[in-house]
N, C-alpha and C positions, 0 to 999 in steps of 0.2 A: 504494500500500500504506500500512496505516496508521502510522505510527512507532510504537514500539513501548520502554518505557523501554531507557535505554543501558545495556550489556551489562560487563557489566566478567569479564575473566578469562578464558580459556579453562580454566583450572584456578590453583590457588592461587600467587600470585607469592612468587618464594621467598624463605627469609629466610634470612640469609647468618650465619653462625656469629661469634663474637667474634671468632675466633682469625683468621681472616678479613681482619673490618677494624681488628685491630691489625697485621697481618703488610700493610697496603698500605703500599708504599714512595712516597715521594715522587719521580713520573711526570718525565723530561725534559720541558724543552718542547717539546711536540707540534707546533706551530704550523708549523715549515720542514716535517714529515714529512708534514703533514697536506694541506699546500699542494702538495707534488710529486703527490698520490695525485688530487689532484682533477681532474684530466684524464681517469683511470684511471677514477673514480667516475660522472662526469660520460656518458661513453662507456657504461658499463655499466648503468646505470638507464635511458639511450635505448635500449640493444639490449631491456631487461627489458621495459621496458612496452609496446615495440612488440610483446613476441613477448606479451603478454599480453592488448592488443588484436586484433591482427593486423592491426594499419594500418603507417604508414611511422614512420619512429622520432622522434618529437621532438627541439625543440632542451634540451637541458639542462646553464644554467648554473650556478654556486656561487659566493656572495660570499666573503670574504677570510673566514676563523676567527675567532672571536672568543670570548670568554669569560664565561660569566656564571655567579651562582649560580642552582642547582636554584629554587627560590621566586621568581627574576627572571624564569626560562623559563616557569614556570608564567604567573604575572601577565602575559607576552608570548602566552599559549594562549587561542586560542579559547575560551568555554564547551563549544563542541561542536566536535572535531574526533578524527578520526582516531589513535587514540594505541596504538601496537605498543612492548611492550618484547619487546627479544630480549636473551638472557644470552650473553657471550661467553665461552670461554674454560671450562675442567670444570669449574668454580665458577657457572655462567652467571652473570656479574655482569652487571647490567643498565644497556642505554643504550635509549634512548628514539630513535623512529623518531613524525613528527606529521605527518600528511597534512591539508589542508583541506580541513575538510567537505563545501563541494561540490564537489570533484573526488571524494570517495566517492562520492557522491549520483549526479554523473556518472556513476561507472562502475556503477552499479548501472543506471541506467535502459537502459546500454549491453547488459549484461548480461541486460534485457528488452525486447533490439530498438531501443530507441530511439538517439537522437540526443545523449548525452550532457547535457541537462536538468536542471539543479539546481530543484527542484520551490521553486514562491514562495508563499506566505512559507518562510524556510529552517524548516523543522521544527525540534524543539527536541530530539529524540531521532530518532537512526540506526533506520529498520525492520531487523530482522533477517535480511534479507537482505544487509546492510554487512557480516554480522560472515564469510561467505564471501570478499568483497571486501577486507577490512583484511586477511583469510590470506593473501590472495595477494601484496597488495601488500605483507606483510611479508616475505616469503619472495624477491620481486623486489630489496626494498631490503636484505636481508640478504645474498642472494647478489653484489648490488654491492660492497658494504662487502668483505665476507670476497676480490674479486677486487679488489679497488683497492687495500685497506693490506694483506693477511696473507700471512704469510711461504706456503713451500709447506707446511709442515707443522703451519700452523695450523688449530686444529678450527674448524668452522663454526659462526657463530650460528644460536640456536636460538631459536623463537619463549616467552615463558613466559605472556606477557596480553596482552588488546588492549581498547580499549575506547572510549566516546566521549567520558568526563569523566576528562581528566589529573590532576586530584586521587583519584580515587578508584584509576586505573591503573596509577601512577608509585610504585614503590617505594623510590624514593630518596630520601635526605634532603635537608628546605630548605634547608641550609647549602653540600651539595654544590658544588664550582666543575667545571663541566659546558665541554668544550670544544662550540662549538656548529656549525656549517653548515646555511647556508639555500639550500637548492637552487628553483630556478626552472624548472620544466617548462611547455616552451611547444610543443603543439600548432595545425598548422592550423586545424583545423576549430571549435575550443573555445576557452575561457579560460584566460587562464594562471594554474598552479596552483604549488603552496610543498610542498615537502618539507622539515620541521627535523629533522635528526638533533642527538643530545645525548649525548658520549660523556664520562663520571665518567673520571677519567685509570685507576681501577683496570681499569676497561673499554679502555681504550685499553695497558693495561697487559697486559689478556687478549691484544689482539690481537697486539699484538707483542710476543709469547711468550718469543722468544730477545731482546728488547733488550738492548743491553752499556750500558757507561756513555759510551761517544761518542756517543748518541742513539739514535733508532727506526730500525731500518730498514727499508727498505724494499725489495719484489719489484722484480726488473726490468721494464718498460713492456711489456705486452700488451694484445691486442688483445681486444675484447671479442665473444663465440661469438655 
C-alpha cells in the first residue's frame, strides 16, 4: 500500500485550562511506585498483545525509570514512529505511549496475512491502515497501565490523538520533566521491538487518584486476564 502523509489526531488534542496547570501539585517520587508496578505492566502488555495477535505471548521487559524532559524525549523519537496520547484521569491529562515504527508496519502486514515485514526502504509516512493498528495498540497499552498502577477506583485512560510525527502529536510542553519507561517486546518469530511510555507527574498524579503524602500507592499484585 502506498504511504500515505502521517495522520495526526483522531480528533482535537485537548487543551487543559489555566486553573488546571496552576492547581498541579508537586508529584512524590514516583520512581519506588513505578518500579513495584513493572512486573504488573510487564505481565499485562504480554497477555494484551498476544490476545491481539492471537499467537503465544511475548517476553516483555522494562528498564529501570528514568527521567527526562519532554524536548529530550522528543530528540530521543524516531522521525517516524508510532505516537498514542491517552488523557488520564476526568481532566485527560496527557502521557505519551511511542511504538517503533516497524513493529507498526509489522503489525499491519500481519493484519494483511502476512509474516510481520517491515517493508525496505522504511517509508517515511505510516499508510492509513496504521492509524487502525496504533487504536488498538493504544487501547492494549492503556489497559496495561490503568491494570499495573490504578487504584480500583481509578477511571481509565482514554485515547485523545495518535499519530506518526511526535512533534506535531504531543501536547505537552518542552520543558515538561516526563517520568519515562522503555519496555522491550521480544517475540519468537520477529524483531524485537521498544514500547516508550512518558508519564508528566500531573499524569501520574491522575492515576493515583487517592495519593496521601506517604507516597503513591499502589493495587495489590494480580494477575493478568
Amino acid at each position: 500500500m502506498k504511504p500515505e502523509r502521517a495522520f495526526i489526531a483522531e480528533r482535537a488534542v485537548a487543551q487543559h485550562c489555566d486553573a488546571l496547570l496552576r492547581n498541579r501539585a508537586a508529584a512524590p517520587d514516583a520512581a519506588p511506585s513505578l518500579v513495584r508496578a513493572l512486573p504488573h505492566l510487564e505481565a499485562a502488555l504480554a497477555t494484551g498483545i498476544a490476545a491481539m495477535t492471537g499467537g503465544d505471548a511475548p517476553r516483555v521487559t522494562c528498564e529501570e525509570p528514568r527521567q527526562a524532559s519532554h524536548a529530550e524525549f522528543v530528540a530521543q523519537t524516531a522521525p517516524l514512529a508510532g505516537v498514542c496520547v491517552l488523557g488520564a484521569g476526568h481532566h485527560g491529562v496527557p502521557l505519551l505511549a511511542v511504538i517503533d515504527a516497524a513493529a507498526v508496519f509489522g503489525f499491519v502486514d500481519r493484519a494483511f496475512g502476512g509474516q510481520g515485514q517491515c517493508p525496505e526502504p522504511m517509508p517515511e509516512a505510516f499508510p492509513l491502515s496504521a492509524e487502525l493498528i496504533l487504536g488498538r495498540l493504544a487501547g492494549v497499552i492503556g489497559a496495561a497501565v490503568v491494570h499495573a498502577f490504578c487504584a480500583q477506583a481509578a477511571p481509565s485512560l482514554r485515547p485523545i490523538a495518535r499519530g506518526g510525527r511526535i512533534t506535531l502529536v504531543s501536547p505537552i510542553a518542552e520543558a515538561e520533566t516526563l517520568n519515562v519507561l522503555r519496555l522491550t517486546v521480544i517475540e519468537d518469530a520477529h524483531d524485537p521491538w521498544r514500547i516508550s511510555l512518558a508519564f508528566p507527574p500531573a499524569a501520574l498524579a491522575a492515576l493515583f487518584h487517592d495519593a496521601g503524602e506517604g507516597g503513591l500507592p499502589m493495587p495489590a499484585p494480580r494477575v493478568a486476564n
